[in-house]
N, C-alpha and C positions, 0 to 999 in steps of 0.2 A: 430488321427495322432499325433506323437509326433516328436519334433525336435529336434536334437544334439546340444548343448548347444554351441557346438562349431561354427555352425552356423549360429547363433545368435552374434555373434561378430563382424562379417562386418559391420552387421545393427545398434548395437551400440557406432561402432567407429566412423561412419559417422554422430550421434546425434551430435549436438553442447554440450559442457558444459553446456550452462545453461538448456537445456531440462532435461539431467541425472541427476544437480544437485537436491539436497534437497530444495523445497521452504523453504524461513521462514514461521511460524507464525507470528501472529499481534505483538504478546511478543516480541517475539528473534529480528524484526525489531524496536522496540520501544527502549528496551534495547541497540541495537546496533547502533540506529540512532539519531532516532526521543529524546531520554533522552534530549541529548544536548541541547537543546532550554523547550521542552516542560516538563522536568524535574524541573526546575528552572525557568522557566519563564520567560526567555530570549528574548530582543527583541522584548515585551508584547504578547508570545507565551502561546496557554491556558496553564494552568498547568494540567499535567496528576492528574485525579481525581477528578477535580474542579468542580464540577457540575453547580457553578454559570458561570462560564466563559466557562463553553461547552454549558451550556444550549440553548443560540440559537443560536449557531453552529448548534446541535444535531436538532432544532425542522428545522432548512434551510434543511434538510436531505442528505444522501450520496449523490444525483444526483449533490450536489453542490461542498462537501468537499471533497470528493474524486476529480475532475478534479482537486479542486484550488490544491489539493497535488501534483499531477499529474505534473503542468503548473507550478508549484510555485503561490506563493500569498505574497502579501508584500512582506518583508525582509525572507520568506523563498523560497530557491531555491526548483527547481523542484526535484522532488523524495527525495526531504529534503536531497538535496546536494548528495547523493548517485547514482549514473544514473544506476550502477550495479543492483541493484533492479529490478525487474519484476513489470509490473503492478499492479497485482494481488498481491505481498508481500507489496506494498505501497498501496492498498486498506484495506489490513489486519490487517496494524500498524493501519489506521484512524478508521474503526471498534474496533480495540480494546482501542483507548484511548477516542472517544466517547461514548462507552459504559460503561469507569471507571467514565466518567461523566456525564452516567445516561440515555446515551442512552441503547436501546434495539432490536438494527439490528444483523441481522443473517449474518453469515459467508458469506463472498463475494464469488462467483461463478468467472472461467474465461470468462464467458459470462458478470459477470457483469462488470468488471475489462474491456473487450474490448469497450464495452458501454461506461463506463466514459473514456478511452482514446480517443474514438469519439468527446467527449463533451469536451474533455480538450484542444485536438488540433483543434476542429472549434474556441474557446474561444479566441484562441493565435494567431490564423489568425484575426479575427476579432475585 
């Protein structure tokens, strides 16, 4: 069965923006956010790349740095001052600049991404 294209446009009017739009990558969110601190070291923010200064970030593993991105942690705001962001595109920045410092995690799922939003807002109540 096939359906008219034209069809199909109720169903995608009524998506929200953020479901239609394009996720970022871990990249395009690092580049467009996350640089500002963790570029330069802002704030004593690791610097992208650093392996000494991710290193045990990277060995406390995602179930920790993902929430604290999440929640905020210190002097960084939650979703690294961005709220626009999706869970899931601020899981994918922290994958990707713990893995320039030497981690070796796999691409975040949105399973995993609703997980540590679990863990980010039990954190912030408690």
């Amino acid at each position: 069965m096939r359906l008219h294209p034209l069809l199909l446009l109720p169903l995608i009017a009524a998506l929200s923006p953020t479901v239609v739009a394009q996720e970022k990558s871990g990249a395009e969110v690092y580049q467009a956010v996350c640089i500002e601190c963790h570029g330069s070291g802002k704030e004593n923010a690791p610097r992208f790349g650093d392996a000494k200064a991710w290193g045990k970030l990277v060995r406390e593993g995602l179930n920790d740095l993902v929430p604290a991105a999440l929640r905020g942690v210190r002097k960084m705001p939650a979703m690294g001052g961005n709220p626009q962001l999706s869970d899931l595109e601020v899981a994918r920045a922290v994958v990707h600049m713990a893995n320039a410092g030497g981690g070796k995690f796999a691409e975040p799922s949105a399973a995993d991404a609703a997980r540590w939003r679990k863990k980010a807002d039990a954190r912030r109540k408690g």
